[in-house]
C-alpha positions in Angstrom: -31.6 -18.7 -10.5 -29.1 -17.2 -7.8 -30.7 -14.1 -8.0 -33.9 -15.5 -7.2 -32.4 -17.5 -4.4 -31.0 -14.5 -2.6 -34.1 -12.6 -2.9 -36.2 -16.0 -1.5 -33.6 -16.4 1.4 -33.7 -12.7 2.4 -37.4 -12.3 1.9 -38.0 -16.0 4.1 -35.8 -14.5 7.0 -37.3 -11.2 6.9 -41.1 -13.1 7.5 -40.0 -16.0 9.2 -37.1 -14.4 11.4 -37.8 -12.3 15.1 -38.5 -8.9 15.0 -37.2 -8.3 18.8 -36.1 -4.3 19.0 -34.0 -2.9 21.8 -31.2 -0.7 22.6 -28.6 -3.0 23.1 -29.5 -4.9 19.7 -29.2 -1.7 17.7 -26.3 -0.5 19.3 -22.9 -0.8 16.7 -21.1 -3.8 18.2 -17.2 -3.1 19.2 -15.2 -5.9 20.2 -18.2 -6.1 23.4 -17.4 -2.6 24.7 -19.5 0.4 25.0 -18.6 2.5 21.8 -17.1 5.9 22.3 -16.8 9.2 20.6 -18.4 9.9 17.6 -18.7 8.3 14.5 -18.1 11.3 12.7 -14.7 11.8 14.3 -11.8 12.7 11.6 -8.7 10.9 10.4 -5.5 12.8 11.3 -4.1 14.0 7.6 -0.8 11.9 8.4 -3.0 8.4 8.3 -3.6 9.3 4.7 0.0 10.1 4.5 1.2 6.7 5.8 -1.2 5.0 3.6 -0.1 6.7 0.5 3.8 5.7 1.7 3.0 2.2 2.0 1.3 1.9 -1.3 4.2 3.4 -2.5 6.5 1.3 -0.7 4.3 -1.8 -1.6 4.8 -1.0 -5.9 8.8 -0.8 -4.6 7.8 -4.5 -3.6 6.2 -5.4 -6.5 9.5 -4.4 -9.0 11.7 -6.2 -7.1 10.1 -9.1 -7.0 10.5 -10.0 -10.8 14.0 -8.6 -10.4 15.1 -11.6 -8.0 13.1 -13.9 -10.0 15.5 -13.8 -13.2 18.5 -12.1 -11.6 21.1 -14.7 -13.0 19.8 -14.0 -16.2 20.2 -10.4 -16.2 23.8 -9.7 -15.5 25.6 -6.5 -13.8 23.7 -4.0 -15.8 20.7 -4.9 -14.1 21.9 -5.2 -10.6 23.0 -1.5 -11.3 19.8 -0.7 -12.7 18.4 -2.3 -9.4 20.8 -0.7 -7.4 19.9 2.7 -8.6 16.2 2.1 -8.2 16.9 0.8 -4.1 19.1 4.1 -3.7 16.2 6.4 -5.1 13.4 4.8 -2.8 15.2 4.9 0.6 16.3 8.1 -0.6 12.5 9.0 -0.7 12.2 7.3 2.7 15.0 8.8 4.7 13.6 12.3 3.6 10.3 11.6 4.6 11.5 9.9 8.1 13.5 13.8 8.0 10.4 15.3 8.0 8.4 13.8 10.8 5.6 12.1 8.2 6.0 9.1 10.1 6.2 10.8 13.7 2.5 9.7 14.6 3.0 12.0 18.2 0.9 14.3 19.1 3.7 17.1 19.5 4.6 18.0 15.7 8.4 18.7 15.0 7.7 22.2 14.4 6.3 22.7 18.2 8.9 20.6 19.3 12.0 22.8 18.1 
């Protein structure tokens, strides 16, 4: 029954609706300015990088939650647990902020120095 309602609705607006065709219609709609460029420009490799941080930094996130949930419960053993865990991520972080992954300029380090 919901499939055959989705077909009826789109095949009443594609009969019943305008069929108007201009430039301006058909033109990709951004924010009400003129688009730019090309769509086939390409992402910068360090975009992919960033994303692939914050996913990581978004699981770091996700174990820590629990963790503070039941924290009483756990005693010192798993605040040093924790503790270790904290110390290996921001490890990972300071030696990617090191290495310029998160230096979106346009100059890279290595020009730079």
């Amino acid at each position: 029954m919901g499939v055959g309602l989705a077909l009826g609705l789109v095949g009443a607006s594609s009969l019943l609706g305008k069929k108007l065709k201009n430039k301006i219609k058909d033109s990709p709609y951004e924010c009400g300015m003129a688009p730019q460029g090309s769509a086939e420009e390409r992402f910068s490799v360090k975009f992919y990088l960033v994303a692939m941080l914050f996913i990581l930094f978004d699981i770091e996130a996700v174990f820590l939650y629990p963790w503070v949930v039941v924290y009483k419960d756990l005693g010192m053993i798993a605040f040093v647990e924790m503790a270790i865990f904290v110390i290996l991520i921001l490890s990972g972080f300071f030696y990617i902020w090191k290495k310029g992954v998160l230096d979106w300029s346009q100059i890279s380090r290595i020009q730079r120095k």
